[in-house]
C-alpha positions in Angstrom: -141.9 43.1 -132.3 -142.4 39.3 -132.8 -142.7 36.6 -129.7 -142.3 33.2 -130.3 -145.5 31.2 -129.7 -144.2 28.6 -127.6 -141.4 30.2 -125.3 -143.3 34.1 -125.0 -139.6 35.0 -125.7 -138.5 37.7 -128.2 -138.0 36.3 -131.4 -135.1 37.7 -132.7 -136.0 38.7 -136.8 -134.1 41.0 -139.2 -131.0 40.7 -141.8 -128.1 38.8 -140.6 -126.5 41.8 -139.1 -129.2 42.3 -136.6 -129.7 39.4 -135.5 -126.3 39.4 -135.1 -126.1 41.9 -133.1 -129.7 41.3 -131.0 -128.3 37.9 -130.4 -124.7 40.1 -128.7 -126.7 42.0 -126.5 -128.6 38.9 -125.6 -125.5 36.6 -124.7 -123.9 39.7 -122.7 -126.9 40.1 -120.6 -128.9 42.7 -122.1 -133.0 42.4 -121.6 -133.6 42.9 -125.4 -137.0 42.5 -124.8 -137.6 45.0 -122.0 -135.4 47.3 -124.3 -137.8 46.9 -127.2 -140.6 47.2 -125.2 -139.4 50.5 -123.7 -138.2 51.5 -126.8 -141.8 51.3 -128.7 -143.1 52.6 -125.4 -141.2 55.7 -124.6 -139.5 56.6 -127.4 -140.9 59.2 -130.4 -139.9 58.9 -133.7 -138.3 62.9 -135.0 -136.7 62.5 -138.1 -135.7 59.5 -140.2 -133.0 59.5 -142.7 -133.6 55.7 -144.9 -130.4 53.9 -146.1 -128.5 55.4 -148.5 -126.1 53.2 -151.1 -124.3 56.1 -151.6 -123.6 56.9 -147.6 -123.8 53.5 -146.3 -125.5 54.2 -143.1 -129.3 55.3 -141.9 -129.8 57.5 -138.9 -133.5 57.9 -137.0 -133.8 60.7 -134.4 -136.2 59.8 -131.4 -137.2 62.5 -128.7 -137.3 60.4 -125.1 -137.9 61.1 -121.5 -134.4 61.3 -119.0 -136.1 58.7 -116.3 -133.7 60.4 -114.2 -134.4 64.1 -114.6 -137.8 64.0 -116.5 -135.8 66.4 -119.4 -136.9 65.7 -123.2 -133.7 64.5 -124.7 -132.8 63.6 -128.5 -131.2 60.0 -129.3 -130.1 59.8 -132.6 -129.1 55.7 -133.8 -127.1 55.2 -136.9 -126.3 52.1 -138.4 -124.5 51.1 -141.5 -121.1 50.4 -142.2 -118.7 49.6 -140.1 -116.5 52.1 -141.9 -119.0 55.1 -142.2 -120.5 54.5 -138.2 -117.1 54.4 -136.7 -116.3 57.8 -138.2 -119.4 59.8 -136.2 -118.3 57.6 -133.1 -117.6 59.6 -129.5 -115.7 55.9 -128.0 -115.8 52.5 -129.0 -116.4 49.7 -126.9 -113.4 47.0 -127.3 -113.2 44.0 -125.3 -109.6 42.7 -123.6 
């Protein structure tokens, strides 16, 4: 995780893509930063499958902590493309 210097704000870093979308969750009123921080806090790396040119996507597995109900829980992320992600989606968020 990388701060800027001057600010003590997050310093958003990555390919285009993810800045992209950091910089989406910023404008929308996300905390990316307290979501980062949580993440590297609470959250366990499982399993890690790396990019594949062939499948177009990666997918990491965490094990995490339900705040709620203090239940170990799996959270598996994907990301790739747009094409492939959709496809393993259970709703997608559209704005009107």
């Amino acid at each position: 995780m990388n701060v800027d210097d001057l600010s003590l704000r997050y310093k958003v870093e990555g390919s285009a893509v993810e800045k992209c979308m950091l910089n989406w969750l910023n404008d929308i009123g996300t905390p990316v930063f307290d979501k980062i921080v949580e993440k590297q806090r609470d959250y366990v790396l499982e399993a890690k499958l790396p990019f594949s040119p062939n499948a177009m996507k990666m997918t990491v597995a965490y094990r995490v902590t339900d705040a709620n109900t203090g239940e170990q829980k799996i959270r598996v992320v994907m990301k790739g493309a747009p094409e492939v992600v959709v496809k393993h989606c259970a709703w997608i968020q559209q704005d009107d």
